[in-house]
C-alpha positions in Angstrom: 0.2 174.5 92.3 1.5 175.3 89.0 -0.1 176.3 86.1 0.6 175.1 82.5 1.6 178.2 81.5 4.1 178.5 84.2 5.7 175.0 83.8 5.7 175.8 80.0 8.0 178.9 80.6 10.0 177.6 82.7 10.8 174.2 80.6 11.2 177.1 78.0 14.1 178.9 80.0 15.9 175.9 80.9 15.8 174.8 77.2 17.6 178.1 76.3 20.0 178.1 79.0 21.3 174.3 77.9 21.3 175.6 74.3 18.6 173.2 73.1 16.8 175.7 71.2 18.8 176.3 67.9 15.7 177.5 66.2 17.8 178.7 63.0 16.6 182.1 61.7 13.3 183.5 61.5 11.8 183.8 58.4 7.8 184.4 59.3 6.8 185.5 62.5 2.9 186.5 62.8 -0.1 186.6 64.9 -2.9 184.3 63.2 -6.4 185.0 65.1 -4.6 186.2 68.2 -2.2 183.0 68.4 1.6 184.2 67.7 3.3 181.9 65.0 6.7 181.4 64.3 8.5 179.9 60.9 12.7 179.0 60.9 14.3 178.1 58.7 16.9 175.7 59.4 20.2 175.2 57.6 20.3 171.1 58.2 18.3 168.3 57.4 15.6 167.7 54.8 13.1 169.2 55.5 14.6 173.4 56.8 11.0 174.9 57.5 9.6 174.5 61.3 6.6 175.8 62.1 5.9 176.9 65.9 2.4 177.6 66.8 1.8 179.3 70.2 6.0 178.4 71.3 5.0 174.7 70.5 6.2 172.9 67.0 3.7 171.9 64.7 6.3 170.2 62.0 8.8 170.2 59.9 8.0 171.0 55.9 9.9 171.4 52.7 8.7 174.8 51.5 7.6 178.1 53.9 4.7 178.4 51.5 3.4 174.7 52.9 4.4 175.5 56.7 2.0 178.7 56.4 -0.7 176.8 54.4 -0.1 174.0 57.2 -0.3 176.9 60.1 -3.1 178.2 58.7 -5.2 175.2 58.5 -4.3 174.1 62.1 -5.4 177.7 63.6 -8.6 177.1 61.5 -9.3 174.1 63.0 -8.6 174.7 66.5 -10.6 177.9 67.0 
């Protein structure tokens, strides 16, 4: 039986090998309490900033400054 960290990975690689992952470019990347976080900006929509906490999105924001406050809150909360 799988794990969830397996199946996780390997819906990860298929993602990148279809291309479905344009992240845009990295513009924080950090580990938060031992969780890895990732910020990109992107260069469409409204709302450019997407946060990524442990590989999975948290959300879209306006401003990096929000996305960190946002990130920051969320790692609070959990652990």
């Amino acid at each position: 039986m799988k794990s969830y960290k397996d199946i996780l990975s390997e819906l990860n690689e298929r993602k990148k090998r279809f291309g479905v992952l344009d992240q845009g470019e990295l513009v924080f990347n950090k580990k938060i309490k031992r969780i890895p976080v990732q910020i990109y900006k992107q260069s469409k929509g409204n709302l450019p900033f997407v946060a990524y906490v442990d590989g999975d999105k948290l959300d879209a924001f306006k401003s990096q400054k929000d996305a960190e406050k946002s990130v920051n809150k969320v790692i609070k909360e959990l652990t």
